[in-house]
N, C-alpha and C positions, 0 to 999 in steps of 0.2 A: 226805473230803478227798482230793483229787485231783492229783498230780504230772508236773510233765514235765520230761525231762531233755536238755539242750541239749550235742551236745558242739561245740566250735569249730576252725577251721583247713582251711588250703587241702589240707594232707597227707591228711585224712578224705576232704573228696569230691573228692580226687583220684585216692583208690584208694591211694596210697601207703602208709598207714598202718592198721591193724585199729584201729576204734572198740572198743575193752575195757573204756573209762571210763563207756558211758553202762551198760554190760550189769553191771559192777558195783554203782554207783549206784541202778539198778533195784530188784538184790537185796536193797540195804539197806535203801532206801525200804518196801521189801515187809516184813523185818524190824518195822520199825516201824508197820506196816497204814499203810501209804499206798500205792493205788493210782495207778502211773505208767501214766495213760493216753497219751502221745504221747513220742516220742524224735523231736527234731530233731537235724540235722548242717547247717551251714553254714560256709561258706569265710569267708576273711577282706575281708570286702566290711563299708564301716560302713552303708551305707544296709539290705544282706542281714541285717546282724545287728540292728539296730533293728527292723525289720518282723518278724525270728522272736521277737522279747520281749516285743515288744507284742502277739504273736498269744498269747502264751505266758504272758502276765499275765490276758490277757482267759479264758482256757482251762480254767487251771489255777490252784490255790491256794500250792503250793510250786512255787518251778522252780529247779533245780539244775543250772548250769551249767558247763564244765571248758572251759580254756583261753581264749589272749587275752591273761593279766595278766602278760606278758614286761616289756622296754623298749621294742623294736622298733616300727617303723612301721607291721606289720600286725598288732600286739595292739592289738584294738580292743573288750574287753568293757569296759571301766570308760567309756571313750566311751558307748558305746551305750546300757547301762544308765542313764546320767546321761540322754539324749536319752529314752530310753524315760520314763521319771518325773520328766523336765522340770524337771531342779536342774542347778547347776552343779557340776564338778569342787572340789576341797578339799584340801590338802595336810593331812597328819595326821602331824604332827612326830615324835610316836614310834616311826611306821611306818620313817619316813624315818631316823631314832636308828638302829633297828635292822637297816636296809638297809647303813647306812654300817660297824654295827660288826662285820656277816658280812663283809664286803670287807676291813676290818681286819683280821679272825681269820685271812685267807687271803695277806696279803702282798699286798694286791692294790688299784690306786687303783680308785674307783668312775665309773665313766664317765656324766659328763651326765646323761647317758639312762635310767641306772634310778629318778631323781630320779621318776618321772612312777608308778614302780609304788608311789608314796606317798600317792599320790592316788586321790581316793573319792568317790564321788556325792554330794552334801550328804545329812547323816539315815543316812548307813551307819553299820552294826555291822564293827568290821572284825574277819576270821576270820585270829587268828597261823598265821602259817607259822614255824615253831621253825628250821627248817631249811632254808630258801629266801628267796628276792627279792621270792618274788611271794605277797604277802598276801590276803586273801580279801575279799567283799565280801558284806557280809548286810544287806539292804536290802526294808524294808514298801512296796509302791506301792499307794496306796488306788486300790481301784475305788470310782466314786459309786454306791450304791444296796447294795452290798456291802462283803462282808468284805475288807480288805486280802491282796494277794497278798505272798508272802513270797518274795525270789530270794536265792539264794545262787549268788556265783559261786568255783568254785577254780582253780585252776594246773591243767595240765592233767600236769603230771607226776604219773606213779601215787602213789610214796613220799608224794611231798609233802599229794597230793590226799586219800590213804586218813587220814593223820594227821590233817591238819587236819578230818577227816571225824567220824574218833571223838573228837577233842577240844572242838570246836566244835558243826558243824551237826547231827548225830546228835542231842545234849543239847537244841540248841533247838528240833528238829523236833518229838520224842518232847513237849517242853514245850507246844508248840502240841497238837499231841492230846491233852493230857490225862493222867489217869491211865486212863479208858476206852475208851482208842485199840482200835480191833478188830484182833483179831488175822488173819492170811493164813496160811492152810497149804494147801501142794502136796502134791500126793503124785502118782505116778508108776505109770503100769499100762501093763507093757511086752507087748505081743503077735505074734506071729510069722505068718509066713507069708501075711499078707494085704494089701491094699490100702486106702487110704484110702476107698475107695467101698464094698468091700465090708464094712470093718469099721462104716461108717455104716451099714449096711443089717442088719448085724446088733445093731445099739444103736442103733437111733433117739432113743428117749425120754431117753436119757445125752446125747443128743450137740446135742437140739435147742438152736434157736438161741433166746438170752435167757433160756437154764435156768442157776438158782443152785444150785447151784455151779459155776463155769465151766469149758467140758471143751475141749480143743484133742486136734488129731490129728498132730503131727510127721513125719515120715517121715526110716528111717534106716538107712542099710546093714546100719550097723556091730550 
């Protein structure tokens, strides 16, 4: 089973901002023996973010995506996903309950506009946000000939992302593998004084390429 982790916003491939969420995401997917083959970053473009979902259903079996699900004009994942799997938008009344009654709690009218983070692709699973606006979106898009891909989308705020993470998509990912999910383990063999060429040259057989176990070569100052 196969992963990829989508993160969203113009701030990422702007430069503006450190992508943290997909390098987390990663870890935990691993946690669980699923290997995350492909990280995407895409701006807030809806035609950009449909073609990376659609690349990303066809690719991968889980994809787990962060950011988008604001009020605002350029959160665009609950669009896109709906366009990706070809259903209409949904109001989900007790998403909407529970948006209204966090603005409550705060002294605070709710504007218009968050009305929309209520809403959810037809056929979603929606992932609580305990403590946020922006609810999650878990959602099966059958391929024909195949197994169904599984997307989950979250908020792209850390706090919120990590919660929803272990309370929701963790339990349901770990349930799609099974109880005989494989396990990933790293491990780490730190060496000094040489170069990337020449420590290949002294471990060929370790290092070649398409050998299981998988061996990478980093390079680091520090």
């Amino acid at each position: 089973m196969f992963a990829e982790v989508i993160a969203i916003g113009d701030e990422l491939t702007s430069g503006h901002r450190l992508d943290t969420n997909s390098q987390w995401l990663a870890e935990r997917l691993c946690e669980l023996g699923v290997t995350t083959l492909y990280h995407t970053t895409v701006g807030d473009d809806l035609d950009a973010n449909v073609r990376v979902f659609r690349n990303a259903v066809e690719r991968a079996d889980i994809v787990v995506a962060t950011g988008g699900l604001g009020p605002t004009a350029d959160d665009l994942t609950r669009e896109a996903v709906a366009k990706t799997a070809s259903v209409e938008l949904e109001l989900d009344a007790a998403s909407l309950t529970h948006i209204e009654a966090l603005f409550a709690r705060r002294n605070r009218p709710m504007p218009t506009t968050n009305r929309v983070q209520a809403m959810f692709p037809r056929g979603s699973r929606i992932v609580p946000n305990p403590h946020g606006t922006a609810p999650g979106i878990d959602l099966s898009i059958s391929r024909p000939g195949r197994g169904d891909a599984r997307v989950f989308c979250l908020p792209g705020v850390p706090v919120e992302m990590r919660e929803m993470w272990a309370g929701t998509v963790a339990p349901a990912i770990a349930a799609l593998c099974g109880p005989e999910r494989q396990v990933i383990r790293h491990h780490r063999i730190k060496c000094f004084g040489v170069g990337e060429s020449e420590l290949e040259q002294m471990m060929p057989e370790l290092i070649r390429r398409g050998r299981d176990p998988l061996v990478g070569i980093p390079v680091s100052e520090a």
